[in-house]
Structures are given as C-alpha cells and as structure tokens.
C-alpha positions in Angstrom: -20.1 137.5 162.4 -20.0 135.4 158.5 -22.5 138.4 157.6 -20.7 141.5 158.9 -17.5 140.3 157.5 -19.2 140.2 154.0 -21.0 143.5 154.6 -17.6 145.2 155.5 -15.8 143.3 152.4 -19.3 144.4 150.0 -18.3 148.0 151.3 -14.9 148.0 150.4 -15.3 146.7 147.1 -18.3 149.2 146.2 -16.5 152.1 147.1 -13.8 150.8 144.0 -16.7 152.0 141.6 -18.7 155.0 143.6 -18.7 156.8 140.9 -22.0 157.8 138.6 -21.9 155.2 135.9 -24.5 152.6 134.0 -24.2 149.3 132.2 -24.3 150.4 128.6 -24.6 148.2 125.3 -21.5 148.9 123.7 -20.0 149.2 120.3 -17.6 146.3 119.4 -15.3 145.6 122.5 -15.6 146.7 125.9 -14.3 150.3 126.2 -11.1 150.9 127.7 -10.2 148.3 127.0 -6.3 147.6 125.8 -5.9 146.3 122.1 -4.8 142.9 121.8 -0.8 142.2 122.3 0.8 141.5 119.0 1.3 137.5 118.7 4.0 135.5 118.0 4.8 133.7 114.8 1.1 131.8 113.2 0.5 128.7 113.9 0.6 126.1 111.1 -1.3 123.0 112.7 -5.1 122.6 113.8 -3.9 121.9 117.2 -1.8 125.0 117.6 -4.5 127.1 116.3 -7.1 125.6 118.9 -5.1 126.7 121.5 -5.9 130.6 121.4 -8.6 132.4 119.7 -7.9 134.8 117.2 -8.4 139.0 117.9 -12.1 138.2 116.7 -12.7 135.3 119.7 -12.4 132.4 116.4 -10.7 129.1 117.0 -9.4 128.2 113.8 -9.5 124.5 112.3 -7.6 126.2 109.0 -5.8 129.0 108.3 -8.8 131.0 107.8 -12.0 129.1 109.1 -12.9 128.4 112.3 -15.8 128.6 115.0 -17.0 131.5 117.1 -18.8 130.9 120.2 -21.5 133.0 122.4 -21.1 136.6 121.7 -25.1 136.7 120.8 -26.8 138.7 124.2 -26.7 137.2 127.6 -29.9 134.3 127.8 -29.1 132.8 124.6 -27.8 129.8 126.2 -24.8 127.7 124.9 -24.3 129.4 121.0 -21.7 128.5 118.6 -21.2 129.2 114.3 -18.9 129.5 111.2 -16.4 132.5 111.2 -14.6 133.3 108.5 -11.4 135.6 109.2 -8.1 136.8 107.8 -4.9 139.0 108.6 -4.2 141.0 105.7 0.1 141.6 104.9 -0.6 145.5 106.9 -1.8 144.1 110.1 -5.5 144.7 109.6 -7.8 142.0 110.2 -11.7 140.9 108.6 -14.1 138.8 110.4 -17.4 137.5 108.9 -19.2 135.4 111.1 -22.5 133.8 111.7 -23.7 132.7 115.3 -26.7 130.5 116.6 -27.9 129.1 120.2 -30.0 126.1 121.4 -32.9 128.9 122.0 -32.8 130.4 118.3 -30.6 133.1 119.1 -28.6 134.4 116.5 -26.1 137.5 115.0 -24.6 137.7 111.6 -21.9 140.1 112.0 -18.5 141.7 109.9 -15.7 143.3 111.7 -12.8 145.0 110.7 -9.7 146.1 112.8 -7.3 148.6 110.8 -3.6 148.2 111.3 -1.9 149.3 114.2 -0.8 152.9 114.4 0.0 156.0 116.9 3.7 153.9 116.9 1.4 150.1 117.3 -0.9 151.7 120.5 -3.7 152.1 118.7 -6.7 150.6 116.6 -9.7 151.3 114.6 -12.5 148.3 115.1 -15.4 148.8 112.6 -18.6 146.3 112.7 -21.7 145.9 111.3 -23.9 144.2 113.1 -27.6 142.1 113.2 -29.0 140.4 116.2 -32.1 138.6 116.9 -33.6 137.6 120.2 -36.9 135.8 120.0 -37.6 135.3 123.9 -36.0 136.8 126.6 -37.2 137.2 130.2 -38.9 140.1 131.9 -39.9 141.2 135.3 -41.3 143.8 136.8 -38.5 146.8 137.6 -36.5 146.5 140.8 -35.4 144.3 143.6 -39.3 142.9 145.3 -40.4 142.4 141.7 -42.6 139.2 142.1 -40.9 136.0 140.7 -43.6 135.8 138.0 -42.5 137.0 134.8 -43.5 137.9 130.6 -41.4 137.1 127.6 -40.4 139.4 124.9 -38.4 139.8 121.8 -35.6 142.0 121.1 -33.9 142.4 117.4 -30.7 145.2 117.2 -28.9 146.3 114.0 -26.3 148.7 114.9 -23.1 150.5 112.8 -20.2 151.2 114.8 -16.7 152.2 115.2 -14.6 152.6 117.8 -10.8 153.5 118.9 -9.3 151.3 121.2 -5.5 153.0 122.7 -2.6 152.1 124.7 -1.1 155.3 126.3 1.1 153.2 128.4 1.7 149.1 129.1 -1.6 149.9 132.1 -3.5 152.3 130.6 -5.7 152.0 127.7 -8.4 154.5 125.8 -11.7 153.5 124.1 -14.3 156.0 122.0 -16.2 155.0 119.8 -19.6 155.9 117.9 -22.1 154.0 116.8 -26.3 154.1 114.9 -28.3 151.1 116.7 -31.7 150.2 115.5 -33.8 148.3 118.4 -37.1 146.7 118.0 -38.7 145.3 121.1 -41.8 143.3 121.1 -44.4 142.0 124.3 -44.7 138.1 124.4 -47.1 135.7 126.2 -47.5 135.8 130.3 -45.7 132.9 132.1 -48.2 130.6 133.8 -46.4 127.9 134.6 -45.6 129.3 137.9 -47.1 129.1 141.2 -47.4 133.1 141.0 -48.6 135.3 137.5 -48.6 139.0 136.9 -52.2 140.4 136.1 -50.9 142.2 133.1 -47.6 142.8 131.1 -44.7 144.4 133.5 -45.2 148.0 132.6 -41.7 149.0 131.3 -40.4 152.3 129.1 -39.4 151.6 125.4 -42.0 147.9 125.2 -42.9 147.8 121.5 -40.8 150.4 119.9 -38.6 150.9 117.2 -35.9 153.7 118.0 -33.0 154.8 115.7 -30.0 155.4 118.5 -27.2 157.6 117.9 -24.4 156.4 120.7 -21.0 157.7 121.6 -19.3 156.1 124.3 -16.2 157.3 126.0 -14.1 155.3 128.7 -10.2 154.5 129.8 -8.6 151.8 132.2 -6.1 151.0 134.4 -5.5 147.4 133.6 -2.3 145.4 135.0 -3.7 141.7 134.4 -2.2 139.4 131.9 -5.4 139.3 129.4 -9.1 141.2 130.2 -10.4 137.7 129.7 -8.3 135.7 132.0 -5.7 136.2 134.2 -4.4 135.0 137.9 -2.6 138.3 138.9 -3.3 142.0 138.5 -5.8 144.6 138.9 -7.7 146.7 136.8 -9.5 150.2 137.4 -12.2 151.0 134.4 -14.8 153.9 134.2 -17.0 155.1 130.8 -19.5 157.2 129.6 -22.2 156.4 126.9 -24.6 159.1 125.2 -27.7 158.3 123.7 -29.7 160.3 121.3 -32.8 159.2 119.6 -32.7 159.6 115.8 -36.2 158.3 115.1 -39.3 160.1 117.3 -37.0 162.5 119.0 -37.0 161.4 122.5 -35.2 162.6 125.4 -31.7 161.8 125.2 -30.3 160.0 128.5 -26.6 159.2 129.4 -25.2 156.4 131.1 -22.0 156.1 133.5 -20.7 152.9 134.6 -17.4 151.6 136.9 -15.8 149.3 138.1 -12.2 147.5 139.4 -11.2 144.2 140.1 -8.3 142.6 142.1 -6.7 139.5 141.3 -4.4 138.1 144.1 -2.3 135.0 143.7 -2.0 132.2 146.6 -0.4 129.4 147.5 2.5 129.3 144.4 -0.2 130.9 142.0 -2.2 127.6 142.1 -4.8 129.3 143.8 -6.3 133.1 142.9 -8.9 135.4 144.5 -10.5 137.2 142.5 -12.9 140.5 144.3 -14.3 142.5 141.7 -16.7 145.1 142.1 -19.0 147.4 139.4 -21.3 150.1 139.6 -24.5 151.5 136.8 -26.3 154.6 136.7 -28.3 156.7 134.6 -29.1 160.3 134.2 -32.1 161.4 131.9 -34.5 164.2 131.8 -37.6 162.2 132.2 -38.6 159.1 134.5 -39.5 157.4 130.9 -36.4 158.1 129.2 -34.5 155.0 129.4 -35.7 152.0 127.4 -35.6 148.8 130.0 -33.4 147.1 127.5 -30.8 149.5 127.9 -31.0 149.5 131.7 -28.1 147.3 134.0 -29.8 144.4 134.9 -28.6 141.6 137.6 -28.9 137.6 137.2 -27.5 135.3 134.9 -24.1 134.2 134.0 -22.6 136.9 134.6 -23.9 138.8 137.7 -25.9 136.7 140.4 -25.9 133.2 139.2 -28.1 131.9 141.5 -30.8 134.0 139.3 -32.5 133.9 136.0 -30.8 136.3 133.3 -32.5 139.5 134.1 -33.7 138.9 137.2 -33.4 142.5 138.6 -33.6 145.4 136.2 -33.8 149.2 136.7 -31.9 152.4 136.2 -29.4 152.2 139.0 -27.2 149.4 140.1 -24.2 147.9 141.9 -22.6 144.2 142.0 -19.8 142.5 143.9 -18.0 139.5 143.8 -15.5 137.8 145.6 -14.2 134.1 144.3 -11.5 132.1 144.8 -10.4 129.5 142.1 -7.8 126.5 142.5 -5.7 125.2 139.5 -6.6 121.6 139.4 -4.9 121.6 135.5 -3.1 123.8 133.6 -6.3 124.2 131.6 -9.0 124.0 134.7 -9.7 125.4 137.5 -12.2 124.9 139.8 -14.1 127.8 141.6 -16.1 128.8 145.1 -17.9 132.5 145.3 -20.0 134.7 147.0 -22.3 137.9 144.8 -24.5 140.4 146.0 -26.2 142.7 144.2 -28.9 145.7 144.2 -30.8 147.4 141.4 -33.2 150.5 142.3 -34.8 153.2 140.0 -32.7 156.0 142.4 -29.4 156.4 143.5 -29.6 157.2 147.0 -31.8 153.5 147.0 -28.5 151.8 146.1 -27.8 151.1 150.2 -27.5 147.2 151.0 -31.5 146.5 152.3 -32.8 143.8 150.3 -29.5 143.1 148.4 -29.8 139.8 146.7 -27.1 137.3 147.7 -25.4 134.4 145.4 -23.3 131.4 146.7 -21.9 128.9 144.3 -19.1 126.9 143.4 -18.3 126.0 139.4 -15.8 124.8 137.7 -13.4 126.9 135.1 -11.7 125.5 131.2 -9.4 127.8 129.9 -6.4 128.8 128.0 -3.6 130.8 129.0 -5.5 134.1 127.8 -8.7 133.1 127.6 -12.2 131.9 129.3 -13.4 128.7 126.8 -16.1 126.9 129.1 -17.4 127.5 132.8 -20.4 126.0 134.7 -21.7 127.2 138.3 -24.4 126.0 140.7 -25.4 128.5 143.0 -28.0 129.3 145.5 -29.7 132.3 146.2 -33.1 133.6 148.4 -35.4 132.1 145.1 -33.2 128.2 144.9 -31.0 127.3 143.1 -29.3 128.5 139.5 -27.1 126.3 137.6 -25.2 128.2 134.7 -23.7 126.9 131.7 -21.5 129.2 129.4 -19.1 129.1 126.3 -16.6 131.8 125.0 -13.7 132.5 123.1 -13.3 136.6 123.5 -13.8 138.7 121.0 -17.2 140.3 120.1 
C-alpha cells in the first residue's frame, strides 16, 4: 500500500515537468529566475550584516568584505573564501571573489549586476568566470551502472551575460549568453572497492577541450517568498539551452529542462511540505553529441542523497521529492523526505522500473531568505549517504 501511494504521488509530481527539458550548466543565476527584491536601509553592524547575504551570496563582516560559501560545482565538499563587493550610488553592484573546498576545489570569479531598469524589473548580470575541479566521480552511463567507479578532472572558464526580468510580482524572464571553455581529463580506476571496471567508463567529450557558445532561454511562475528558502508558495519554471561548439565544430545539441515545486504550510506554518518535481532532456543529432559533463546527473546533495555525487548520469532524466520540515527555531528546522529518481540515454526509458529511491531525515540552518547550512542521512538500495552542505545564494 506505502509503495503505491508513492508511485501515485511520483506520478503526479512528474507530470508538473513532462515537458522536453535537460539539466544545463548555466550562466550566472538560475534562469527564470526573479531578480532580487530591493532591500531595506544597509545595515551598519557586523551582526546585522551576517544576517542576510548580499545579491552575490556574501556575508559581510564590513561594509565591503565578507565570505562566500560553496558556489564551486556539486562534490567539492564544504567550500568557503574572501569576497570582495560593493553597491555603487546607481544601484549596480561588483563582486570579486575567490572560493576553495576541503578537496581543492576552487573558482576565482567577478560579477557585475547593472542597475535596475525597464521601471526596476529588470537586470543585466555579467561574470567572468574560472573553475577547477581536480577529482570528481564517474560511472558508467545509466541506472545498472556497476557501483565501481574512475576519477576525472574538470577545469571551465566561461564569459557570460544574462537578463534576468520581472513581468509581474510571479513571473520572471531569464536569457542570457555565454563562451565556456571545458577541459576534461581521465584519472586513476577506483580499487578500493569490492567491484572495479576493467577499463575507463567509456563516455562522449573524456579528454577534450571544447570552446562552447551557449544561449539559454527560460521564464517562471514563482509565488514563494525567496527561490532559496521559503515555507509557502509554488513555483512553475521551464528553459532552454543551445550549445554550439566553437572549437572542432561538433554537432550542436540543445537541452530542455522543467520543473515546479509546492510549498504547503501546516500546523500554524511551523511545519511545511515541500513536493518538488524536475525533469532533463536532450536533443542532438548524433548519439555522441553531448559531453557527459553536460548531461543531468542524479546523487549528491542535491538530488538522491542516499548516493554519491553523480551517481547516475545520462542524457534523459527525471527527479521527485517530497519532504516535510518542522520549525524547531526561528533559524532551524529539522527535516524527513523521500526521492526517487531515473536517468536513461532515451526518453521513452524514463518509466519508473529500476527508479532509485532515497529516504532520509536532516536537519535545516537558515535565514529568513536564505539556505546557510543543512546535513541529511539517508538510505538508499547501495547504504547509506550522509550529506553535508554550506550556502549563502548567489553564484
């Protein structure tokens, strides 16, 4: 009975986001969605300023300096560094910040937002960007890829722009283009596990060095306090991303993705459930088209926490979550949740045989806008997964 009534719920919540879409990397904020509300007066005291980020995702000791957390690439662990920002007397705002993790992740990046304009709906967000990622996890593609896995490196530089609107108080526009620059390299074979692939997990884009041009196009339907934390709302978000290769002229591939989550408040708002549900896919000329670092991947801290990061990886995918959460502090909340999830190389494979399935609980530290610190155990068909993760928005 326990498993038909998640089966039905899975199937509500996928049909939210049936439409053709993939997990993109994006550039500067997620598309869609709304610029940041203008605040109230600036704070004066190091205490005040710790209590929000700023537009960037800083926490600000002084008037101007401050720490940035996370915002590296998912598997860099708990990462934190100097950021240096300022509002100028227009509105417009300049970030320069330099982040590092306990694994020797790290991104030196500076941002620029231009003033408001379009009647203050609308802004320009500029960034240039370098990223390095010394080991990451690999498997082999799809959902019965053996547990074994390879390591490999992955460094980005990327250029970017992109327009973020608010056409109404709910609805918000995002376009933006950006040039990306991805280097990929194999690593060593794991084998300290009881199982080991014979060779390297054969993958499209291993080793290369591709110039991407990528424009990305999405809008949203977002009623919820803040896109990084809220206890009421809903929010309804689809986007399109366009890749062309600059460098060696391969095929250029597109990539859809959607999604919507539900927020409902119980019990005098102390207690929230929270059913979100999203939905990748790709579209490409040839079956090698799509580099695997650019494909939606499951696992991690952010999708199937009972999993590595990057557990699952191929071309299609879908995810759904359902949690509940229970204000124990105005600042903390503590959490219980169920995931399932499916990646598959076609879209008529993305049915529910041999989903993967998550069950945790965790705990929540936030501010009134924002996500600061979580941590989840969970338990899925491979064990257990405990998760650890830091953030301040912003990216």
């Amino acid at each position: 009975m326990l498993l038909t009534c998640v089966r039905i719920v899975v199937v509500l919540l996928a049909a939210m986001a049936c439409a053709r879409t993939v997990l993109a990397q994006t550039p500067g904020p997620v598309p869609g969605q709304l610029p940041p509300a203008e605040s109230g007066p600036e704070p004066t005291s190091w205490k005040d300023r710790m209590k929000e980020p700023d537009q960037g995702g800083g926490l600000h000791f002084t008037e101007h300096w401050g720490v940035a957390f996370g915002g590296i690439k998912q598997g860099s662990a708990i990462a934190l560094g100097p950021a240096f920002s300022t509002k100028f007397e227009n509105g417009s705002y300049l970030q320069l910040k330099a982040v590092f993790s306990i694994k020797k992740f790290k991104v030196l990046q500076a941002r620029y937002d231009t003033r408001r304009f379009w009647g203050d709906k609308a802004v320009l967000i500029s960034r240039v960007r370098w990223q390095d990622a010394p080991k990451l996890n690999i498997w082999q593609l799809g959902m019965e890829s053996p547990e074994a896995r390879a390591d490999y490196a992955e460094r980005k530089t990327e250029v970017s722009t992109q327009l973020r609107a608010r056409l109404t108080p709910h609805v918000g526009l995002g376009g933006g283009f950006g040039v990306e620059r991805f280097s990929t390299k194999a690593g060593p074979i794991d084998t300290k596990g009881a199982t080991q692939l014979p060779a390297f997990p054969d993958v499209p884009g291993l080793n290369a060095h591709p110039w991407y041009a990528h424009t990305v196009v999405a809008m949203a339907y977002d009623t919820r306090t803040s896109p990084d934390y809220s206890r009421s709302g809903h929010v309804v978000a689809a986007g399109f991303h366009d890749y062309h290769d600059l460098k060696d002229g391969q095929t250029a591939f597109q990539m859809y993705e959607a999604g919507g989550q539900q927020l409902v408040p119980m019990f005098a708002e102390r207690g929230v459930l929270d059913l979100l549900a999203r939905t990748w896919l790709t579209d490409s000329s040839g079956p090698r088209s799509v580099p695997f670092y650019l494909m939606p991947t499951l696992g991690g801290g952010d999708y199937l926490r009972a999993f590595p990061t990057y557990r699952f990886r191929d071309r299609e995918a879908w995810y759904t979550k359902a949690e509940y959460r229970w204000k124990v502090h105005k600042m903390a909340d503590v959490a219980g949740f169920y995931e399932g999830g499916k990646v598959a190389a076609k879209v008529e494979d993305l049915d529910f045989d041999d989903m993967a399935h998550s069950v945790g609980l965790g705990i929540r530290v936030h501010s009134s806008k924002a996500n600061l610190f979580r941590a989840d155990v969970a338990h899925g068909r491979e064990g257990w997964g405990f998760r650890v993760g830091f953030n301040a928005a912003g990216s």
